[in-house]
Every structure is written in C-alpha cells, then in structure tokens.
C-alpha positions in Angstrom: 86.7 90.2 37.2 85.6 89.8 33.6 86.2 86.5 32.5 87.1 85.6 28.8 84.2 83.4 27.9 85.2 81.8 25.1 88.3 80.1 26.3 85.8 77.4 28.4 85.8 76.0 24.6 89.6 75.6 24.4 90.5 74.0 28.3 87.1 71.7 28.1 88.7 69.9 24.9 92.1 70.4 25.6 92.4 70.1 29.3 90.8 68.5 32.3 89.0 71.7 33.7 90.0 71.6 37.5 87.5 72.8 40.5 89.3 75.9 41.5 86.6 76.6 43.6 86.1 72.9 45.4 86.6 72.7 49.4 89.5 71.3 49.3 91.2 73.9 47.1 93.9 71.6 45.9 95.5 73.9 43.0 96.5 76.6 45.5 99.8 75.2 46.2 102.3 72.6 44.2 103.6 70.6 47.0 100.0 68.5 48.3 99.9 68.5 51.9 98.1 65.4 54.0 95.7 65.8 56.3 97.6 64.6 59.3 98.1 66.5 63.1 101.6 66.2 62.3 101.9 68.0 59.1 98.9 70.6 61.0 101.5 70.8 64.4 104.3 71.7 62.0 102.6 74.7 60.4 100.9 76.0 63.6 104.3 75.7 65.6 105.9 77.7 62.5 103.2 80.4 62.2 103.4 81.0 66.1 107.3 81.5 66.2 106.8 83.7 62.9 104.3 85.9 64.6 106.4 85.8 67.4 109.1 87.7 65.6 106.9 90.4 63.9 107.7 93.8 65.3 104.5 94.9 66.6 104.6 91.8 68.7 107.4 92.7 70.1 106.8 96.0 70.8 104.1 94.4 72.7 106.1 92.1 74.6 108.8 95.0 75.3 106.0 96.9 77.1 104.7 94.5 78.9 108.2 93.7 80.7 108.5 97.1 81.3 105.4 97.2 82.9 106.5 94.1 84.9 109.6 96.1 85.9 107.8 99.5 87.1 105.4 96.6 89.4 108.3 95.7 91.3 109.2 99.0 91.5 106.3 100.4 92.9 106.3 97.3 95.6 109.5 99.7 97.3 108.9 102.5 100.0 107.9 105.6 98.8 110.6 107.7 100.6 114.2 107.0 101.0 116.2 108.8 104.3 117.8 111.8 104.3 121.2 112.6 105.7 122.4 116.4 106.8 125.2 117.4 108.2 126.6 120.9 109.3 129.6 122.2 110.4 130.2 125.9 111.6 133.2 127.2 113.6 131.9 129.7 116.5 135.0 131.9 117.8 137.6 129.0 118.7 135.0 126.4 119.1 133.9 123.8 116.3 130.1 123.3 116.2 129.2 120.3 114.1 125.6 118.4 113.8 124.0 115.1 112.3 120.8 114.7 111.5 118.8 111.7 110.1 115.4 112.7 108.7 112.7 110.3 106.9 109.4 111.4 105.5 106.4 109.3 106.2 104.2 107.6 104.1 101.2 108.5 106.1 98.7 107.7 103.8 100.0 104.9 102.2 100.7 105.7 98.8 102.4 103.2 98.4 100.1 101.0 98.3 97.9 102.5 95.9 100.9 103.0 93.4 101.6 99.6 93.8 97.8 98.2 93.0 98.0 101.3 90.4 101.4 99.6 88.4 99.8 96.1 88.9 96.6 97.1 87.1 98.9 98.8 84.5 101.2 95.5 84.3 97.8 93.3 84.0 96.9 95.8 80.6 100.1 95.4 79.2 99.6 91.5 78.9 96.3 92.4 78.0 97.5 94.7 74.9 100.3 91.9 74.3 97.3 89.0 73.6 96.0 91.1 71.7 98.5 92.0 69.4 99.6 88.2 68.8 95.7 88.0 68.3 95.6 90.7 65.7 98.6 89.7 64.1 98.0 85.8 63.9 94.5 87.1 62.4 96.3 89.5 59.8 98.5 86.4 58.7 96.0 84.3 58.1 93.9 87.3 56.4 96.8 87.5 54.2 97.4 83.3 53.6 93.2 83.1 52.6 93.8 86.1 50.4 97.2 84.9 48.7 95.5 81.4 48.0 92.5 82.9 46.3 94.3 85.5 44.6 96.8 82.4 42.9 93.7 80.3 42.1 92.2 83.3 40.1 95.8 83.9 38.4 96.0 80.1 38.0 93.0 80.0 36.0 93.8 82.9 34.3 97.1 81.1 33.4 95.3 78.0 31.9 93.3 80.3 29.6 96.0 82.3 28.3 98.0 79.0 27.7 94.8 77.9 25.3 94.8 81.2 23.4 97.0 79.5 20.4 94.4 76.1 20.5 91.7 78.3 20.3 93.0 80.6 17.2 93.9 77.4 15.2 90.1 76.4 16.1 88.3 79.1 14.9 90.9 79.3 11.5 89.9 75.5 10.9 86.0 76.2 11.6 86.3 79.0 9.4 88.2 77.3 6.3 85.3 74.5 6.8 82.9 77.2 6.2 81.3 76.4 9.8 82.1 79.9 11.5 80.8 83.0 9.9 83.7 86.3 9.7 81.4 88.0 12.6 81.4 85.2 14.7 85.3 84.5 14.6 85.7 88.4 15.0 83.3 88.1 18.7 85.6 85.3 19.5 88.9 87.0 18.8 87.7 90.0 20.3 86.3 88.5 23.8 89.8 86.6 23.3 91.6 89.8 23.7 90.0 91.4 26.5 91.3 88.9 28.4 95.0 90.5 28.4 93.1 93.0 31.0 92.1 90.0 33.1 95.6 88.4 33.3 97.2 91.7 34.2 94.5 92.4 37.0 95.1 88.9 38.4 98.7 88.9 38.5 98.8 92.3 39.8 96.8 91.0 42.7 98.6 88.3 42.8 101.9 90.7 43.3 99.9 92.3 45.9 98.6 89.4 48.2 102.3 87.8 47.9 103.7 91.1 49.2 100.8 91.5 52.2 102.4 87.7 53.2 105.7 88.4 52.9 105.8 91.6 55.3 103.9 89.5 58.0 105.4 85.6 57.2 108.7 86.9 55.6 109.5 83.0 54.8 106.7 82.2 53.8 107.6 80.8 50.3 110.1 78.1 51.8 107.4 76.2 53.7 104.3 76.8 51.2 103.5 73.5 52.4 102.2 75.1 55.9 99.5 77.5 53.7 98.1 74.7 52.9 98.0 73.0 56.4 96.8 76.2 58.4 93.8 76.6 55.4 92.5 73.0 56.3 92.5 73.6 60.2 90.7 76.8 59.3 88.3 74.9 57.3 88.1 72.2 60.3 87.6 74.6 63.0 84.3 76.6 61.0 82.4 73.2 62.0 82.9 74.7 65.5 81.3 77.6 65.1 77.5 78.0 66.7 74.6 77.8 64.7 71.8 79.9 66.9 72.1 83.3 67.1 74.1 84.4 70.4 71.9 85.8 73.5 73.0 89.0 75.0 74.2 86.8 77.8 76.5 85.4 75.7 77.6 88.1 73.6 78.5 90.2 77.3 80.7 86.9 78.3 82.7 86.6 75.0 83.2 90.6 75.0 84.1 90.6 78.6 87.2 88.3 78.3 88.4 89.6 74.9 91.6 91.6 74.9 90.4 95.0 74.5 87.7 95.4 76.6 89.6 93.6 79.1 92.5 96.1 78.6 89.7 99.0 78.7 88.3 97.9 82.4 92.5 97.5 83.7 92.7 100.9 82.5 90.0 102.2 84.3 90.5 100.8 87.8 94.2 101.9 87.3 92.7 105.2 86.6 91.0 105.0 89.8 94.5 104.3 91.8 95.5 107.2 90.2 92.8 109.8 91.1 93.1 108.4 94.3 96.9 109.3 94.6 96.0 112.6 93.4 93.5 112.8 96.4 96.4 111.6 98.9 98.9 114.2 98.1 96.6 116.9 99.0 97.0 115.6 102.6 100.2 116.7 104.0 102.8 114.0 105.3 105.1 114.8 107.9 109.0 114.4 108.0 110.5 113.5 111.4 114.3 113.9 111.8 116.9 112.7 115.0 119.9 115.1 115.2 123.4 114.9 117.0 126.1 117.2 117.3 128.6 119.3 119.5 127.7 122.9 120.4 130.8 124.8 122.1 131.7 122.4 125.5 128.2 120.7 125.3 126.6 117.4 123.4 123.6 118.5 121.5 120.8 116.0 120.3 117.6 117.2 118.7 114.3 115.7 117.5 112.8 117.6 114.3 109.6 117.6 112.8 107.8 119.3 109.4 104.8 119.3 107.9 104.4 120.9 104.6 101.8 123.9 104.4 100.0 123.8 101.0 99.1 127.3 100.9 100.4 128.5 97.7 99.2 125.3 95.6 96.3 123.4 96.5 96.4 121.0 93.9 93.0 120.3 93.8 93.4 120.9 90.0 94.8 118.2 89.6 92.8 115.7 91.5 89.7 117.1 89.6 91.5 116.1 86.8 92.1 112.6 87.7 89.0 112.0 88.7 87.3 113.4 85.1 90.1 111.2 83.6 88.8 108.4 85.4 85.2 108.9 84.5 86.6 108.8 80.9 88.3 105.5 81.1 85.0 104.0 82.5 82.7 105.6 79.5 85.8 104.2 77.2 85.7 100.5 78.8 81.3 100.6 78.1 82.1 102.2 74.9 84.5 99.2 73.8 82.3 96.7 75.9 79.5 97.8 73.5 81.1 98.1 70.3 83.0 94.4 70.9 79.1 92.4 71.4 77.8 94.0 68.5 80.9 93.6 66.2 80.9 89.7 68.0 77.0 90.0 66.8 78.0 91.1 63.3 80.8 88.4 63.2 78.8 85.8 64.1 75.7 86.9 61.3 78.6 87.3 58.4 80.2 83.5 58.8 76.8 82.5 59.0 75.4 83.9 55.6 78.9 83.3 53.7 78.7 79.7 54.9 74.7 79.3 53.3 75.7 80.9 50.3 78.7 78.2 50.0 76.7 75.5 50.8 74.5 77.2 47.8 77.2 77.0 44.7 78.1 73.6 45.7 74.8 72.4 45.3 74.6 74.3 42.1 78.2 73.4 41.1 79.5 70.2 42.7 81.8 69.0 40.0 83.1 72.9 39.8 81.4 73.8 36.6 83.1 71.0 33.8 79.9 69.1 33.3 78.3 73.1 32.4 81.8 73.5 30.2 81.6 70.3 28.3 78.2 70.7 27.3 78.4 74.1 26.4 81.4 72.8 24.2 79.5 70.0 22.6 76.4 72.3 21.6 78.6 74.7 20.2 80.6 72.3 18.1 77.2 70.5 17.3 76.4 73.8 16.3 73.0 73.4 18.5 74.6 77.0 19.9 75.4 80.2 18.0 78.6 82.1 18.9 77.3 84.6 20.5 75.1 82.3 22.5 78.0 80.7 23.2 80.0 83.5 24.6 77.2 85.0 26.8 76.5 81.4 28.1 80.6 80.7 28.9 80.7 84.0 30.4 78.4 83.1 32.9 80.4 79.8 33.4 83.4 81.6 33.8 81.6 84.0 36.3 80.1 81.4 38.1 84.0 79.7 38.6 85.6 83.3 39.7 82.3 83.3 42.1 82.8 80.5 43.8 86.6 81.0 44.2 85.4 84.5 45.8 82.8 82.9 47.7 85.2 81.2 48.9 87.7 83.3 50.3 85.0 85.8 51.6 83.8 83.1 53.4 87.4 81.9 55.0 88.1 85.8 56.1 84.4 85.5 58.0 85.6 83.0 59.8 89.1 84.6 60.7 87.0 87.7 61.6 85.1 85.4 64.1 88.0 83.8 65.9 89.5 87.0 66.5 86.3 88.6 67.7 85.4 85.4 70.1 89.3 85.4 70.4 89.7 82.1 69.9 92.0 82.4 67.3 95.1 81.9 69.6 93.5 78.3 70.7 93.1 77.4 67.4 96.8 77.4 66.5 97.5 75.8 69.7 95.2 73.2 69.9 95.6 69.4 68.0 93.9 69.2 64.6 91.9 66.2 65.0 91.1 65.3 69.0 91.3 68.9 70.1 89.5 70.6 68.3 87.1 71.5 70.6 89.5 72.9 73.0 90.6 74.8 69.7 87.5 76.5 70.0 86.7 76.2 73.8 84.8 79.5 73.7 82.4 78.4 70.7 81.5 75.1 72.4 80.7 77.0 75.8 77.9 79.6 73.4 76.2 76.2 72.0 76.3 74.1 75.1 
C-alpha cells in the first residue's frame, strides 16, 4: 500500500507515533488483555466450542457417528433365517409343509465387513481431526489477518485525522515565506492520494472482519480473546525447531497427520473390500429342515442349495476392487509425499519470516518515531527540502506498513506449521505458561 508520506510530519508533532508494528501489537484491540493462563484458558476454551459449532465440523462429526453406527452393524451375521410354508389341498386330503432354511456364511464375510466398517469408522475420526484442524487453522488465519488488516486501517485513521494540522502547517509556512507554491502543491498532492489508501484499508478491513465473522460469528463480543489467542501464538513460535527436519522426521510427522493417516485407513479398507469381492465368487450353501403332512403320513425333509454362478461370474467386479485398491495405496504414497514436503516447506517459510522479523526490529526497535522525529526536525530546520522530505517519509511510512506485513506473514507461517505438524489442536488445549511444551509435543520430539 502506498503510504502518504507527508503526514509522518503532522502525527510526529501532533501525536505520539505508536509502534504498529512492535511484538506485542498492542493497538490491535481497545480492551488490553494480560498475559495470564487464565485470560489464555478463557479464549482457547471459547475458540474450541466456536469451532465446535461451525458446520463443516459438524458435518464431520455427523459422519463419523454414522460410521460408528454401520461398525456395529457390520459386527451382526450376515444372513438372517428364512421361513416357508406351503399349503395345497390334494383330492380330500390337506397337504401342508414348514420349512426353516438359513444360508451359511461359509467364508466368513462377516468378518471382513466388519474389519472393512472398522477401518472405515477409524477414517471418519481421522477426517473429523482434521476438519477441527483445518478449521481451528482457518480461524486463526482469519484472527492474524483481521489484526493486521485494523492496524493498517488504524494508522491510516491517524493520518487522515492529521490532514486538517497539516493544511494549516503548510498555509502558515507559506504566509512566512518558508514553503515555496511547488513545494506546498507536492505536499497537497501526496496529501490527496492518500484518499486511495484509506479506502483500500478499510475495504480490507470490511473483508478480514467478514472472513472472522463467518468462522467466529461472535467474535466481536469477546475481542478480548483475539488478543489472548495472538500471544499464545506468539509464545508457542519459540517451540518451533531450529535445524532443518531429517527425512526421518519429516516421515514421522506426515505419518500421524490426519490425511495421510485417513489415506492409509482408506486403503486397507479397500483391501477388505476387494477381498469381499473375492469371497462372493465362492458359492455359499443354504441348508433348510422341513415338516409337514402329506395325505395320512408325517413328512420331514432336509434341503440343501448351492448357487451355480454360470450366468455371472463376477470376476468383473473383483478385478475392479482390486484396481480400486491399488489406487487407494498410490493415493496414500501420493499424500504421504506431498504432506513431508509441504511439512519441509512449512518448516523453511516460519523459519525465513522469523529472520526477516528479527531483521526490522533491529533496524526499527522503537517502531520508526526516532526516523519520524528527525525527519520532522530537518524539515522544519529546513536542513531537508520538500521533496526530500516526502521521498524520505515515504520510505518511513513503507518501512511501518512493512513491518505490520512482516508481521502477519510471519504469524500465518507459523499457523501453516501447526497445522502441517498438526499440532495446532495441542496448542489450544495445552496451559499457556507450564505446558507449553506439551502444546507443541510434536516440535519438542523433532529437536530432542
């Protein structure tokens, strides 16, 4: 965003310049939260029972107790008993029969559908994690991304509000004789560009507030618990590993997230399947026990059928079930593979945003006023033309909007992270100050 320059003039001698751009990031909210575990516990509890409620979560916990319910279904015998009867008059004598039949589970399906629905039942709490996983990610995507985008509005704010000091400034330097007419019009007209500014910041603004509201709908009667949930995330990026994670490592971490997880369920369910598909092209046999009157005498009767798969072998569909299964395995390497080098990429990204942090601090640690007041006082001194002035404040102003950036690029690395080392579900549920590496139990096993 292109900042107006020349209002660094106007808030260094008006106004205390504020470091938007700081680590604690105190102008992000009006109500000031402590750092305590309370005040932290509060706003994890109220995240979790907010993500809790968002509808892809519970799609995602409707599936999986419908998973849980098909289990226990396939735990039951295959086959239930049949019951004929038959009744047929021959001349004046009634002829009636009962018979009991019951098809056998020879191969014992039932076993593998069973295995089959307990793989399936094992995904679904697999897919469930990791929708609370993505979601509690996308939340706190949104709270980083809300924050910066009012701190860039917030500044933008305390310009505009020094547009009227600045006018009378250049009028009185003017009628002094101490401000040519060309350098008053370069102030007036970097003055107005800034219109564009404030409308692209609050638009943003609009935006980022709107992201938050669809995922924390509430969000705005506890603003208090942004703040909270910004300082763990801050507290838990001390966690993070500093070496760069062996393949070993990378395998272990990808292994137990969600979706490669889910991907390997898949595929041994897949394998119960094919292997059903294999079992019905061996017959099973039905045996039935029959009673009954014929004319004067008792008739009993023992019955047994076996089908004859002459007219459909379906070997079709076995083949098929086996290719499906070869699918679900090349899908779980695929995901295995693409979840280490995205946890490789993670990793590399929190790692270069946090150096380049560390960077504008050094360069800025008092958030750019002691740059704004001398930049001021040579200008006034008139050590500094206008237009000097103006190119030197832009880069001041550049260098603020930077490090506000910086700053939430950085905070988004480090969401990306947890939810790629899928630690981002300890994190909320872990204490703030004594558990904090149990917060990020996965992080502390890579450096160990």
């Amino acid at each position: 965003m292109n900042m107006i320059p020349v209002m660094a003039f106007a808030i260094a001698s008006t106004l205390a310049i504020p470091v938007y751009a700081s680590d604690s990031m105190n102008t992000h909210s009006q109500t000031e939260v402590p750092d305590s575990s309370q005040s932290h516990k509060a706003a994890r509890l109220w995240l979790q029972n907010r993500i809790a409620q968002t509808p892809q979560v519970k799609a995602a916990s409707a599936q999986k107790n419908s998973r849980a319910l098909w289990s226990q279904a396939a735990t039951q015998p295959l086959y239930n008993p049949e019951l004929q009867t038959r009744l047929e008059q021959e001349g004046s004598n009634n002829n009636y029969a009962l018979e009991i039949s019951q098809k056998i589970d020879w191969w014992n399906q039932r076993e593998a559908r069973s295995q089959q629905q307990q793989l399936l039942q094992q995904q679904a709490e697999q897919q469930y994690q990791r929708s609370l996983q993505q979601t509690t990610a996308d939340a706190l995507a949104a709270i980083v991304r809300y924050q910066s985008a009012q701190q860039r509005d917030q500044l933008m704010q305390r310009l505009q509000q020094q547009q009227q000091t600045l006018t009378q400034l250049i009028q009185q330097r003017r009628r002094l004789g101490d401000l040519s007419a060309l350098d008053a019009e370069l102030a007036l007209l970097a003055q107005s560009s800034l219109l564009a500014d404030i409308a692209a910041s609050q638009a943003e603004l609009s935006a980022a507030a709107a992201q938050l509201s669809s995922l924390l709908p509430d969000w705005q009667q506890q603003p208090q618990y942004l703040s909270a949930l910004i300082q763990q995330l801050d507290n838990s990026a001390q966690q993070l590993p500093q070496q760069p994670l062996s393949d070993t490592q990378l395998k272990q971490l990808a292994l137990s997230h969600p979706q490669s997880e889910s991907a390997r369920l898949f595929w041994l369910a897949e394998q119960q399947r094919a292997q059903l598909s294999r079992d019905s092209l061996r017959a099973e046999p039905t045996i039935g026990i029959s009673a009954g009157r014929s004319g004067e005498e008792d008739v009993l009767g023992l019955a047994l059928s076996l089908p004859l798969n002459v007219r459909s072998s379906y070997r079709q569909a076995a083949a098929a079930a086996d290719g499906e299964t070869l699918q679900a395995e090349a899908e779980f390497y695929a995901s295995l593979q693409q979840q280490q080098q995205q946890l490789r990429a993670s990793h590399s990204r929190v790692l270069a945003y946090r150096r380049q942090v560390e960077q504008w601090h050094a360069l800025m640690p008092d958030g750019g006023q002691r740059s704004a007041q001398l930049l001021q006082q040579q200008w006034t001194n008139g050590d500094l033309s206008t237009s000097a002035y103006i190119q030197a404040s832009a880069q001041w102003a550049a260098s603020l909007q930077a490090g506000i950036e910086l700053t939430g690029d950085y905070r988004q690395a480090q969401i990306q992270w947890l939810s790629d080392s899928q630690t981002i579900r300890s994190f909320l549920s872990a204490a703030n100050t004594n558990s904090q590496n149990a917060a990020t139990g996965s992080n502390r096993r890579i450096s160990e």
